[in-house]
MIDOMI-67955 format. One record per atom (N, C-alpha, C): y, x, z. Coordinates in steps of 0.02 Angstrom, whole numbers, padded with zeros to 5 digits, always signed. Each point is the difference from the previous one (the first is absolute). Layout:
BEGIN
YXZ...
end
This chain:
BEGIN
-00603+00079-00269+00004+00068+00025+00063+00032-00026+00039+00014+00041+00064+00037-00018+00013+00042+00009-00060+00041-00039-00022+00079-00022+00049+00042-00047-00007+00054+00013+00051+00044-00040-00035+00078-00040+00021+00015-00032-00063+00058-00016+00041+00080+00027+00076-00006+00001+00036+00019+00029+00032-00018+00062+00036+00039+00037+00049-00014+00065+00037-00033-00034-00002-00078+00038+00069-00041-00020+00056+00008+00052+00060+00009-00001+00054-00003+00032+00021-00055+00034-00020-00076-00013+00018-00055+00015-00032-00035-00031-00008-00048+00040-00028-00078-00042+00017-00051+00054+00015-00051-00037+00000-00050+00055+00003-00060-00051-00001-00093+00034+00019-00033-00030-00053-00017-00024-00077+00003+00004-00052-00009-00055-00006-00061-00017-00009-00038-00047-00023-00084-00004-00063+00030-00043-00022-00069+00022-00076+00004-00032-00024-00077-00021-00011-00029-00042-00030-00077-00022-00080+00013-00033-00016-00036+00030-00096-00004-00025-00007-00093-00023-00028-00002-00041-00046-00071-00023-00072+00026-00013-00051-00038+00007-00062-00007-00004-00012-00033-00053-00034-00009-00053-00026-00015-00052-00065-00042+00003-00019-00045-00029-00065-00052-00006-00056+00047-00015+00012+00076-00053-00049+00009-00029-00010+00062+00027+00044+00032+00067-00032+00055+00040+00057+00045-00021+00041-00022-00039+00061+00062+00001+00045-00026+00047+00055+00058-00012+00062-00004+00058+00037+00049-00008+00060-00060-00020+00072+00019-00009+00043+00064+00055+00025+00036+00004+00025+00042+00039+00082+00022-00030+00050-00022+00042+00074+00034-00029+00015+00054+00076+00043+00061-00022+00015+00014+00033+00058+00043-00005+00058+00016+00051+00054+00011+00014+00024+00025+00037+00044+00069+00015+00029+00024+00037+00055+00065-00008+00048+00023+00058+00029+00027-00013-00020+00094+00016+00034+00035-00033-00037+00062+00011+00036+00063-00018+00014+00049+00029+00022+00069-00025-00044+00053+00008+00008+00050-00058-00047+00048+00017+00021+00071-00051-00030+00059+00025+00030+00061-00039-00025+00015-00057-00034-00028-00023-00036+00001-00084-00033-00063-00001-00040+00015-00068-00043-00012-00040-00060-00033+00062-00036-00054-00013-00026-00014+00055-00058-00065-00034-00052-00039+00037-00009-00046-00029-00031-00039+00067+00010-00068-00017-00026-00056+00059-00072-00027-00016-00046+00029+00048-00082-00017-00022+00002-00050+00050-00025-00065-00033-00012-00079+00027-00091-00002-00004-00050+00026+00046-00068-00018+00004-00023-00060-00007-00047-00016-00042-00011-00067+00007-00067-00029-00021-00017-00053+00043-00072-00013+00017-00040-00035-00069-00002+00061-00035-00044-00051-00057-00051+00011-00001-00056-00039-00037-00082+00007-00011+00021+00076-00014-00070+00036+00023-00045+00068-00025-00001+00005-00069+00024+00069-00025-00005+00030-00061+00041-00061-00029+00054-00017-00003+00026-00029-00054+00018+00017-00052+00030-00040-00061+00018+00038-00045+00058+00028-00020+00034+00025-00047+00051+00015-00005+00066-00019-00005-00020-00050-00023+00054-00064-00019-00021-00059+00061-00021+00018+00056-00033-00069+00058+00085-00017+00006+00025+00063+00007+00100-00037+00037+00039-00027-00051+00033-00053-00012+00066-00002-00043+00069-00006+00037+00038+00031-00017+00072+00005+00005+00031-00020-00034+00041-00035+00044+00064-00047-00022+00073+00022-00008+00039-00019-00031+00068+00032-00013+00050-00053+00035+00009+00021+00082+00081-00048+00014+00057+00025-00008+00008+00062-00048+00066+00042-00006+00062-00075-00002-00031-00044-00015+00058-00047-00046+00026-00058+00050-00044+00005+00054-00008-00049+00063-00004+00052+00071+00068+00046+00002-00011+00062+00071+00030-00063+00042+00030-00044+00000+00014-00031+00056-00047-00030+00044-00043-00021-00028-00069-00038+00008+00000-00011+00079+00001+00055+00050-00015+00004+00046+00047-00020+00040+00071-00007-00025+00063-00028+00031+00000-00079+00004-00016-00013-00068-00029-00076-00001-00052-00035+00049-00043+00051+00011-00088-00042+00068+00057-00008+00036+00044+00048+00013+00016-00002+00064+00058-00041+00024-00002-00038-00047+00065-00064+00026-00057-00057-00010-00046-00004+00014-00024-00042+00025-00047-00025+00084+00019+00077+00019+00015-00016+00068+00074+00008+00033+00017-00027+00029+00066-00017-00004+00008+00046+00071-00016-00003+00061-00015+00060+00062+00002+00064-00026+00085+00030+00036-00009+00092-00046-00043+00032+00036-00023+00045-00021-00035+00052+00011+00030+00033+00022+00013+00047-00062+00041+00072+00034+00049+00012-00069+00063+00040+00012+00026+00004-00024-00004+00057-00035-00018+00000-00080-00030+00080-00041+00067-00005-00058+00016+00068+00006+00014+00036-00057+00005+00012-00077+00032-00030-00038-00017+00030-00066+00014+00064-00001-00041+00024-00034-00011+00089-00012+00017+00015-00065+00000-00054-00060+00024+00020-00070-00044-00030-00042-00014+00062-00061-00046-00050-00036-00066+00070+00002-00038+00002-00034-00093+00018+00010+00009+00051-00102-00028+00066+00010-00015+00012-00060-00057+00042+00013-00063+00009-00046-00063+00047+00006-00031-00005-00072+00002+00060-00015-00065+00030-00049-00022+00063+00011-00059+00011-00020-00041+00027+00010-00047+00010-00059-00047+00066-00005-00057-00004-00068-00093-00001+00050-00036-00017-00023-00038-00019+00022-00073+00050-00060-00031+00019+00010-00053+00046-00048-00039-00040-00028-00039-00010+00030-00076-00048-00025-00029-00078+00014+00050-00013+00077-00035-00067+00012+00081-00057-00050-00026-00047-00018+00060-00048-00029+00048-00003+00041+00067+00014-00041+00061-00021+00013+00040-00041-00013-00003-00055+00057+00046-00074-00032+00080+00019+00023+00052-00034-00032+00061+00006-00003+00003-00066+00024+00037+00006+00060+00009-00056+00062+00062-00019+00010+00041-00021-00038+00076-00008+00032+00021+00074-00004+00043+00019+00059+00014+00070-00011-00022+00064+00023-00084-00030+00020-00023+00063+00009-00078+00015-00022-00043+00032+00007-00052-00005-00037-00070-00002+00069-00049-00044-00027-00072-00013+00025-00049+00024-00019-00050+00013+00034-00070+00011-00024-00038-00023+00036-00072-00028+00012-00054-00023+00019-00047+00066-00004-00021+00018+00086-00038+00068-00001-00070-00056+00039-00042+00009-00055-00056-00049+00026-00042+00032+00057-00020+00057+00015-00026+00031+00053+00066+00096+00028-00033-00006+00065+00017+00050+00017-00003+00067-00023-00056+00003-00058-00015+00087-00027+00059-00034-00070+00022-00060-00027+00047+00014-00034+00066+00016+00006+00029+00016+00053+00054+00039+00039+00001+00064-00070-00045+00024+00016+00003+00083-00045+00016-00030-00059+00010-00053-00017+00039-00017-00089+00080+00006+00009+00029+00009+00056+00044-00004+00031+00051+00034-00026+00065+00023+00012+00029+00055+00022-00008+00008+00065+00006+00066+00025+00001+00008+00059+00039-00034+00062+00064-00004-00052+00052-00015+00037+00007-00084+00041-00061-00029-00043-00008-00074+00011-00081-00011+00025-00029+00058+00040-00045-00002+00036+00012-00012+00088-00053-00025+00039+00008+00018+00080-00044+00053+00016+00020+00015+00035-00068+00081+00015-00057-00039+00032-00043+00044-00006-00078-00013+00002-00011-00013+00091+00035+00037+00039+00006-00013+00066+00024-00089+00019+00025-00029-00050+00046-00070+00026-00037-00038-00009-00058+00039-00066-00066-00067-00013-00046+00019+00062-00009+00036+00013-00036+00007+00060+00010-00036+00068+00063-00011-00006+00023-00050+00057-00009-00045+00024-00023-00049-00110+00015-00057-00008-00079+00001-00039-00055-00015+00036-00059-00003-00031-00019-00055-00031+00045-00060+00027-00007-00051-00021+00002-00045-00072+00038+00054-00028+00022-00004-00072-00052+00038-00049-00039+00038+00029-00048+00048-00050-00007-00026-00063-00020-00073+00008-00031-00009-00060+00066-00072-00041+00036+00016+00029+00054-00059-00014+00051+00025-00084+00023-00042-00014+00064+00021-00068+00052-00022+00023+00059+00063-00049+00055+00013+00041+00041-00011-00078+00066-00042+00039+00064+00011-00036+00035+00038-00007-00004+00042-00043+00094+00048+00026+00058-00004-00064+00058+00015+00042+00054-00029-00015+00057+00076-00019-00008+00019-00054+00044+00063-00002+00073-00005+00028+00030+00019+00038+00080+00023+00031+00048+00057-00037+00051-00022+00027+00037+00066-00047+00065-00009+00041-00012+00067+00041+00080+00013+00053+00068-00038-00063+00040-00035+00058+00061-00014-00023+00064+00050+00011+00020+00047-00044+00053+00029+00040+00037-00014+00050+00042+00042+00080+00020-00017+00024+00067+00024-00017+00051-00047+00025+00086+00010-00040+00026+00057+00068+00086-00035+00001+00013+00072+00044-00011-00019+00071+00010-00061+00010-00023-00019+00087-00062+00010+00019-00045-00006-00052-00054+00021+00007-00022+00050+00005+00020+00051-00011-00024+00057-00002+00053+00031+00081+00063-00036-00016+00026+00030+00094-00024+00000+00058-00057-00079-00031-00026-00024+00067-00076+00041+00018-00017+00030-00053-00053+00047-00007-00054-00016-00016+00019-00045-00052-00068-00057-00031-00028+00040-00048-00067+00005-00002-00034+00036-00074-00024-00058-00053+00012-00040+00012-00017-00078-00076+00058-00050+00033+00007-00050-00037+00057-00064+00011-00063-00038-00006+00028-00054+00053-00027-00059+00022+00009-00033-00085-00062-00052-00001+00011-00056-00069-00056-00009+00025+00001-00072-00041-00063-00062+00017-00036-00003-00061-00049-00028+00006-00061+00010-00011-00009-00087-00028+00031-00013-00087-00007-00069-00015-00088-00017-00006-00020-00066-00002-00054-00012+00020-00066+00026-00025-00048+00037+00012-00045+00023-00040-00056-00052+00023-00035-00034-00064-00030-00035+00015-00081+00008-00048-00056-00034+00035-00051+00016-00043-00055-00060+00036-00048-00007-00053-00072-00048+00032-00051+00049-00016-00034-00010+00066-00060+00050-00006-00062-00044+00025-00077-00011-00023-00040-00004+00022-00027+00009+00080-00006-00040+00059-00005+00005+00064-00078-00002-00002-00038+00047+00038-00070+00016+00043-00002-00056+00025+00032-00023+00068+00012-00057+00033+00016-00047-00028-00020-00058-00024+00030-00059-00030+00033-00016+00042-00020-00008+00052+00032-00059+00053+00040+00036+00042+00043+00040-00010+00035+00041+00044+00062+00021-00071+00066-00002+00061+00055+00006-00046+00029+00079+00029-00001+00078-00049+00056+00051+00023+00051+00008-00011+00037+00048+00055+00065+00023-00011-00012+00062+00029+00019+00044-00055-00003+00078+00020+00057+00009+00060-00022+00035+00057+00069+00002+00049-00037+00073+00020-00048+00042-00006+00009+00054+00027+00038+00042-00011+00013+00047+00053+00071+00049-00009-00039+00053-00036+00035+00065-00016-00011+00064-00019+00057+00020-00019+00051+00018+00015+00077+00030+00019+00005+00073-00020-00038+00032+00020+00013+00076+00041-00061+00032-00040-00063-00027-00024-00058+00039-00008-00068+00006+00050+00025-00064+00032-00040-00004+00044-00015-00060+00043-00074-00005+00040+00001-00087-00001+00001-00017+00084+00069-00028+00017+00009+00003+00056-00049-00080+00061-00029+00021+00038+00008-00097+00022+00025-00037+00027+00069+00013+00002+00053-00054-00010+00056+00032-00037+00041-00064-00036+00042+00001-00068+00050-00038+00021+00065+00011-00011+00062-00033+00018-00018-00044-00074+00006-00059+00024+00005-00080-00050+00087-00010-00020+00015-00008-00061+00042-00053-00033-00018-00029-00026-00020-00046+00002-00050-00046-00064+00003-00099+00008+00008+00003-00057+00008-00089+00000-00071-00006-00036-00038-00019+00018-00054-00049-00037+00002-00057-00041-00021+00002-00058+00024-00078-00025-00079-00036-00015-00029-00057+00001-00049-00009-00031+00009-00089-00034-00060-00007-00042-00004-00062-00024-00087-00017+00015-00037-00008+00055-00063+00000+00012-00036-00054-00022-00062-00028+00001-00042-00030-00005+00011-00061+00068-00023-00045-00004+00027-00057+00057-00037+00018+00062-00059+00012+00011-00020+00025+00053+00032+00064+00043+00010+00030-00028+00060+00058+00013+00056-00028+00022+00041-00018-00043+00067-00016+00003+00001-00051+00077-00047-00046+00009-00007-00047+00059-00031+00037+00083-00008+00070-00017-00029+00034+00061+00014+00062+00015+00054+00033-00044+00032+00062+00022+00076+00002+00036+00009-00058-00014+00069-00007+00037+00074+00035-00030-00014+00026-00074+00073+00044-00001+00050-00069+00009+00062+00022-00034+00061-00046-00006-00010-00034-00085+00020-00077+00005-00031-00032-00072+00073-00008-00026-00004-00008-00063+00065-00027-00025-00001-00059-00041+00023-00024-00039+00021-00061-00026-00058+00022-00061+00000-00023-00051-00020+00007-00053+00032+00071-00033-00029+00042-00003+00030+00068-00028+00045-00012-00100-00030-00043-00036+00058-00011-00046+00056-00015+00011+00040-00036+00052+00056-00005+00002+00040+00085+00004-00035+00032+00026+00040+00053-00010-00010+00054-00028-00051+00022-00035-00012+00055-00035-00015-00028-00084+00012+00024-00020+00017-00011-00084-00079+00010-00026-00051-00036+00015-00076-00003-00008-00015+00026-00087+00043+00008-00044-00019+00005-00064+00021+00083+00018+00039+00012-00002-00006+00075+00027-00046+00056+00010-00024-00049+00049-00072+00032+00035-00038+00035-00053-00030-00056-00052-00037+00005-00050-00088-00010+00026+00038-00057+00055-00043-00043+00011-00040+00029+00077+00035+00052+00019-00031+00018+00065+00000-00043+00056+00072-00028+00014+00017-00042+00027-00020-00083-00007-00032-00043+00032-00003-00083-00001+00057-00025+00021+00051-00027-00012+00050-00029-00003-00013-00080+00051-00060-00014-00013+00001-00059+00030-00044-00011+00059-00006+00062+00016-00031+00004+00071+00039+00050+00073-00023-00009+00050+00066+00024+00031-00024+00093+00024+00049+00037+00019-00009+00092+00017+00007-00017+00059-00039+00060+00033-00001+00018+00067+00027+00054+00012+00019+00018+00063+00032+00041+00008-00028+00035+00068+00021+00074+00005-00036+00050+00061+00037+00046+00005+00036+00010+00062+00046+00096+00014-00030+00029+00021-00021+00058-00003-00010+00050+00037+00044+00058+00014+00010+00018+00049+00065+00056+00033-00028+00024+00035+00030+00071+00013+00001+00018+00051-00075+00066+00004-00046+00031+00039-00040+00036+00009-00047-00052+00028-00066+00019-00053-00054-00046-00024-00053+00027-00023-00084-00032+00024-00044+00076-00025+00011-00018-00082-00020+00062-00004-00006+00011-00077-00052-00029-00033+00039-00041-00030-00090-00017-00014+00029-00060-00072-00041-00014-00053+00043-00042-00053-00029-00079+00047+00032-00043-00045-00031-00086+00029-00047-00012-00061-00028-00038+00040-00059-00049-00047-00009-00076+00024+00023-00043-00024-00010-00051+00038-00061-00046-00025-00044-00008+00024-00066-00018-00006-00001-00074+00062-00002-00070-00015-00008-00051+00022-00034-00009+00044-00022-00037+00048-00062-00024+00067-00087-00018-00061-00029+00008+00035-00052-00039-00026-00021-00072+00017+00036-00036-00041+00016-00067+00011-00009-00049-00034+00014-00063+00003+00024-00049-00054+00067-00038+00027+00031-00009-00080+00075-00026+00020+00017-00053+00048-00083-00034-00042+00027-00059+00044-00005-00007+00102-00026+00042+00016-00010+00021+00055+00066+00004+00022+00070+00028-00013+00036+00020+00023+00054-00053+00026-00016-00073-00027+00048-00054+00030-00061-00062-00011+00004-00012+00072-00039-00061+00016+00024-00062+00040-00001-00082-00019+00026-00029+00005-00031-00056+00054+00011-00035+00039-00040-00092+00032+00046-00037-00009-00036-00032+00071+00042-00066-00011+00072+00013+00035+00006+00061+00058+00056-00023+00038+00026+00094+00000-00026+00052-00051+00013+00066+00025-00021+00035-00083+00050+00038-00026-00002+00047-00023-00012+00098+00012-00049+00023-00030-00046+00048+00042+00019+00055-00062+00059+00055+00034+00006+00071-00065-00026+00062+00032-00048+00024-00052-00027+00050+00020+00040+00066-00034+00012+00051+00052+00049+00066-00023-00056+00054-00002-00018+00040-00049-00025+00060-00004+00031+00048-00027+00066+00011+00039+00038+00071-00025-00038+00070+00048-00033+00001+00026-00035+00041+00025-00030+00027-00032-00024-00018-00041-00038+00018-00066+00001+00041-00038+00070+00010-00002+00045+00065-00036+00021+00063+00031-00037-00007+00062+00034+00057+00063-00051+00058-00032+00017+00060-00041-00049+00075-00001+00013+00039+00052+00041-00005+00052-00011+00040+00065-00020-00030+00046-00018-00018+00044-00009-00060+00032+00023+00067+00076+00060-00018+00018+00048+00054+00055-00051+00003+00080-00047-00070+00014-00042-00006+00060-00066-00061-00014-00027+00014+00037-00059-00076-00004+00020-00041-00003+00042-00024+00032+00031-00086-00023-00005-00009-00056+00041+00035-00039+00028+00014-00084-00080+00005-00035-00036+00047+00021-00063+00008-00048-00029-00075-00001-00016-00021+00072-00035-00069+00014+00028-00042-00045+00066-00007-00007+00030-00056-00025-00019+00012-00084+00015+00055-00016-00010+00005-00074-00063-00011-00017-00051+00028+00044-00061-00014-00027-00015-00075-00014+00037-00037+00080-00020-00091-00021+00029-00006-00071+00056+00013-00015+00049-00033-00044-00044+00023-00063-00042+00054-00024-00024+00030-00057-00082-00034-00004-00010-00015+00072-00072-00035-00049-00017-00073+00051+00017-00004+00033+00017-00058+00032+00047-00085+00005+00022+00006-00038+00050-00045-00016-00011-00077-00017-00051-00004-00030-00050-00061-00017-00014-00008+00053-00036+00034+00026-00053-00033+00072+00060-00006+00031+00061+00039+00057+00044-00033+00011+00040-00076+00013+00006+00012-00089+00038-00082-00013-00050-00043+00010-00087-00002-00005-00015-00057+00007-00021+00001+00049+00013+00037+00054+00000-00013+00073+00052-00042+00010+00052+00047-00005+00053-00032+00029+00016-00061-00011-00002-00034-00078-00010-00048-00015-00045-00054+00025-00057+00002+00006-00043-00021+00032+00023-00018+00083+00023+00030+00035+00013+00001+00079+00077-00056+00008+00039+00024-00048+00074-00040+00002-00005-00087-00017-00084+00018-00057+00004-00070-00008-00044-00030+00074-00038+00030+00046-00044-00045+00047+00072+00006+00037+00061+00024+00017+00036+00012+00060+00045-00077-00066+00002+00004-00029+00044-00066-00020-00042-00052+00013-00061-00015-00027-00028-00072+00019-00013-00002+00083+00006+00033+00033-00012+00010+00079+00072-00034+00024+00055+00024-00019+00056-00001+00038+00052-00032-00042-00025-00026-00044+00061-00032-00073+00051-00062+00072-00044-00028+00034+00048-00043+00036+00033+00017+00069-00042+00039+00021+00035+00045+00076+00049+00055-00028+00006+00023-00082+00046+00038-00024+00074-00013-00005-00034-00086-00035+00040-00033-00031+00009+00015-00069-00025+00047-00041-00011+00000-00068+00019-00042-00055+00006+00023-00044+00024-00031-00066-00017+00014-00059-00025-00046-00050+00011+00040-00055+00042+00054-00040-00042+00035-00026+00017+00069-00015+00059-00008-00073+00060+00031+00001+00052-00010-00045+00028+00052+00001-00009+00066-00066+00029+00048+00013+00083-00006-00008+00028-00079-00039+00063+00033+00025+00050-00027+00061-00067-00045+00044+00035+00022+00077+00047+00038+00008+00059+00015+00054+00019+00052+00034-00023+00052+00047+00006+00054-00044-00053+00070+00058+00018+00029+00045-00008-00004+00052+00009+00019+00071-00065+00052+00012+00025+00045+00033-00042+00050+00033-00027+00009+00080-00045-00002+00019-00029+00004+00072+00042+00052+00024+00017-00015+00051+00055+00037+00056+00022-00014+00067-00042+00024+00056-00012-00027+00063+00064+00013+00027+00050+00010-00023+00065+00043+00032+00068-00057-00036-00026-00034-00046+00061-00050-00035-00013-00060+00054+00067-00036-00015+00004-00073+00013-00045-00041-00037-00048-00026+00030-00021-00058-00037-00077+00048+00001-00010+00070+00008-00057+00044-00023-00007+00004-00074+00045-00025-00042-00001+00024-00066+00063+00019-00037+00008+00054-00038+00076+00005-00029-00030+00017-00092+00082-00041-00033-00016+00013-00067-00034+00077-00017-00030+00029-00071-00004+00043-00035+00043+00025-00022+00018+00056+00015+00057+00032-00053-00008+00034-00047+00039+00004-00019+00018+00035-00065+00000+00072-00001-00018+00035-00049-00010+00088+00009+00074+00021+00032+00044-00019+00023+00051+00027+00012-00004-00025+00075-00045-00035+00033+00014-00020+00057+00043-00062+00030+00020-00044-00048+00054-00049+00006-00031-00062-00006+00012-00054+00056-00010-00062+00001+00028-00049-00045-00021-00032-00057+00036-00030-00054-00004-00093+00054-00012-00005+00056-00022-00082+00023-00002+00006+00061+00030-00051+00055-00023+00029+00057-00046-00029+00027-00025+00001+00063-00078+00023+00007-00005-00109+00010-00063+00001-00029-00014-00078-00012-00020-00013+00069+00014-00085+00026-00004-00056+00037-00031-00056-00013-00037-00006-00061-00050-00032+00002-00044+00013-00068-00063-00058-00019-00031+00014-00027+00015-00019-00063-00052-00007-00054-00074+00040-00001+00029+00089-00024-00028+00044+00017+00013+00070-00011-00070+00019+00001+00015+00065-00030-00084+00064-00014+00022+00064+00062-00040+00019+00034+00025+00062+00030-00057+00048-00024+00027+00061-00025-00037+00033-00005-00025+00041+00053-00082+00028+00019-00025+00035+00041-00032+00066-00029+00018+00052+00032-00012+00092-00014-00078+00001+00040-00033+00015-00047-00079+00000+00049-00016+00089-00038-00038+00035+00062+00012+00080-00029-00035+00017+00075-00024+00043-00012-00045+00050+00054-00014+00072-00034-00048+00042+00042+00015+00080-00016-00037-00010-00066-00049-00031-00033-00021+00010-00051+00014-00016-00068+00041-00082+00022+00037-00039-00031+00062+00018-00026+00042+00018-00060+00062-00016+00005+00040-00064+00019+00065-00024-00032+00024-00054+00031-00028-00061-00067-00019-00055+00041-00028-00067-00032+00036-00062+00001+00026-00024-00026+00054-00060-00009-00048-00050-00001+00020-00051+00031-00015-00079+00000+00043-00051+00033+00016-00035-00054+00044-00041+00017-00025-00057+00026+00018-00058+00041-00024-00063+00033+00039-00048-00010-00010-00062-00023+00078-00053-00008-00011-00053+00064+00066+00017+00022+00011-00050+00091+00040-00094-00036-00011-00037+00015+00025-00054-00003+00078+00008+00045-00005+00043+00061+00082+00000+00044-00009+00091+00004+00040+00022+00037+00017+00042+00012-00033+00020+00067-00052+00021+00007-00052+00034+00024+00032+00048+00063-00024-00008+00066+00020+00022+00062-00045+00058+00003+00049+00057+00044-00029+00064+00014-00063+00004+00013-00019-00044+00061-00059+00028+00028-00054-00028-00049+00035-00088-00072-00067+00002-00047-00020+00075-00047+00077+00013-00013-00020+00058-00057-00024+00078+00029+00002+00018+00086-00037+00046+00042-00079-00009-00010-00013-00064-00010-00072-00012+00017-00038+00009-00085+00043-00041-00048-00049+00007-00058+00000+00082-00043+00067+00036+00038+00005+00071-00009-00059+00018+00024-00010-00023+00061-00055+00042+00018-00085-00015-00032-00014-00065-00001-00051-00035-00045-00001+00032-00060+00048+00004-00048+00009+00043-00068-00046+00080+00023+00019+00018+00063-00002+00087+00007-00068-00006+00004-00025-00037+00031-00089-00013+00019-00028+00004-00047-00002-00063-00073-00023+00001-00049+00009+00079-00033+00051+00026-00016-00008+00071-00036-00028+00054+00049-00004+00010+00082-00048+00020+00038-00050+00010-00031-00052-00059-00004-00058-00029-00018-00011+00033-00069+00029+00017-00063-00018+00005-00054-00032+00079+00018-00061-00009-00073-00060+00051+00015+00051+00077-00015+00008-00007-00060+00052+00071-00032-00070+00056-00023-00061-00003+00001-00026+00031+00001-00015+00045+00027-00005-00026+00077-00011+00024+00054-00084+00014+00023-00016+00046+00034-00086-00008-00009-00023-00031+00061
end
């Protein structure tokens, strides 16, 4: 939530990194750029057990590691967008009654419920109208993050700025999650004093999830995240030997924070193998909290509790359509590192290589066998379903028209929990 207790002047640029924890906590860093005409503070809501205690949050010090976030981000190598340095970040602040940790260069507190606001200063409160907005939080604990206007110099003040832009080095903390099985990132707005429903997005997402997650939300993966971020740094927030994900958001977006909460599933459900066809099941639908029309709801709903039954349909059907047709196919044993060709009634041959996220053919299109083509199986309820088939030759239009269509029948047929 990229709440303000005051009118902020600007913000943009937010990063945000979450890890999930074995024992129900979860890591949270966060980052961004910001101007404003005073004294101010950034309240981060957050989903912990009821009545916690006082000390449920700890805060971390990356004063010593502000690059941190420059580092995730050379490990996707695809720019984004091109941001700004704004300078460097200074804030203090005094705090009355609830604890005051000294955070790098600015100061924290842990407000375990909403009536502890009044331990506050005023000045680092939201008005009572914004909680009203946001009922959702009633019983939730909140971070806040004291601010402290940066003077503005002389351009600044020509240009008719009331604070100077400066960034915001990483404030980081682990807090106890309500949800075990669900990973947050505060993204609601509150700008102005008020809770709009929709929020102009700058925001990079970073995460390090749980494998079920990481295999069904679809962000962007990277290499092993130690190669590029200095993992001792962290002070251990960071796993070095597992890989970050990545998520943009831009642009005007409801307001609303993320939670990414997994399918109700099992892993192994999600890649299934025979003799002559590899079977991947996608549940990024799963993650949709607006769902924009019925298609979208239908689909998310399969993808959130459906997914099992699914795969062992589908599974089940690909294998009677292989022992049926393994020799009128012409089939082959299954070898994922075949060459992958994609179904395409419009290429030479009815199949053309896979490309690459950039769209570019690294091979040109194969003339004989053995090859895998992959097939898109998907209907209004369904998202899209991968299964691959291995051909001994190079497979003629009207074969790969027909088992396209055989494939469509079998996922037809699946129940979905239909009455």
């Amino acid at each position: 939530m990229c709440c303000f207790s005051r009118y902020v002047e600007h913000v943009s640029a937010t990063k945000i990194f979450a890890r999930p924890l074995a024992d129900g906590m979860q890591y949270l860093v966060y980052s961004m750029n910001f101007a404003a005409a005073g004294d101010l503070a950034m309240i981060l809501p957050l989903p912990v057990p009821p009545k916690p205690d006082a000390d449920a949050v700890r805060f971390i010090n990356l004063e010593r590691y502000a690059e941190l976030f420059d580092d995730m981000k050379k490990a996707f190598p695809a720019p984004l967008r091109e941001e700004l340095d704004l300078g460097g970040f200074f804030a203090q602040s005094a705090v009355k009654t609830l604890k005051v940790h000294d955070v790098g260069l600015f100061q924290a507190s842990f407000v375990p419920t909403l009536g502890d606001f009044d331990r506050l200063d005023e000045r680092f409160r939201l008005a009572p109208s914004v909680w009203d907005a946001l009922p959702e939080y009633r019983d939730w604990g909140f971070a806040v993050f004291k601010l402290k206007q940066k003077p503005v110099g002389f351009v600044g003040r020509m240009l008719g700025r009331v604070g100077a832009p400066q960034t915001v080095h990483p404030m980081a903390l682990v807090f106890p999650r309500r949800d075990t099985g669900s990973i947050f990132f505060p993204t609601v707005h509150v700008h102005d004093g008020e809770v709009h429903d929709e929020a102009t997005f700058d925001h990079t997402l970073y995460c390090q999830p749980d494998d079920l997650t990481a295999r069904t939300f679809g962000w962007e993966e990277s290499e092993p995240i130690g190669k590029f971020v200095d993992v001792d740094r962290t002070h251990g927030i960071v796993d070095g030997d597992r890989a970050c994900y990545q998520q943009v958001l831009f642009g005007s977006l409801p307001n609303a924070d993320v939670e990414l909460s997994p399918p109700d599933c099992a892993l192994s459900s999600l890649r299934q193998t025979g003799r002559c066809f590899e079977l991947r099941i996608q549940a990024r639908s799963a993650y949709v909290t607006h769902p924009r029309d019925e298609k979208t709801a239908l689909r998310r709903e399969t993808a959130r509790r459906h997914v099992d039954a699914l795969s062992e349909h589908l599974r089940a059907g690909v294998e009677a359509l292989v022992r049926e047709n393994v020799d009128a196919w012409r089939l082959c044993p299954y070898d994922d590192q075949l060459l992958e060709c994609s179904f395409n009634t419009n290429a030479v041959f009815g199949v053309h290589l896979v490309t690459d996220e950039r769209g570019n053919l690294s091979q040109p299109k194969p003339t004989s066998g053995p090859i895998r083509v992959l097939f898109v199986m998907t209907n209004e309820r369904v998202e899209d379903q991968f299964v691959w088939l291995s051909f001994a030759d190079v497979p003629e239009p009207m074969r790969l028209s027909r088992i396209k269509s055989e494939l469509a029948a079998v996922l037809e047929s699946a129940p979905l929990g239909r009455a």
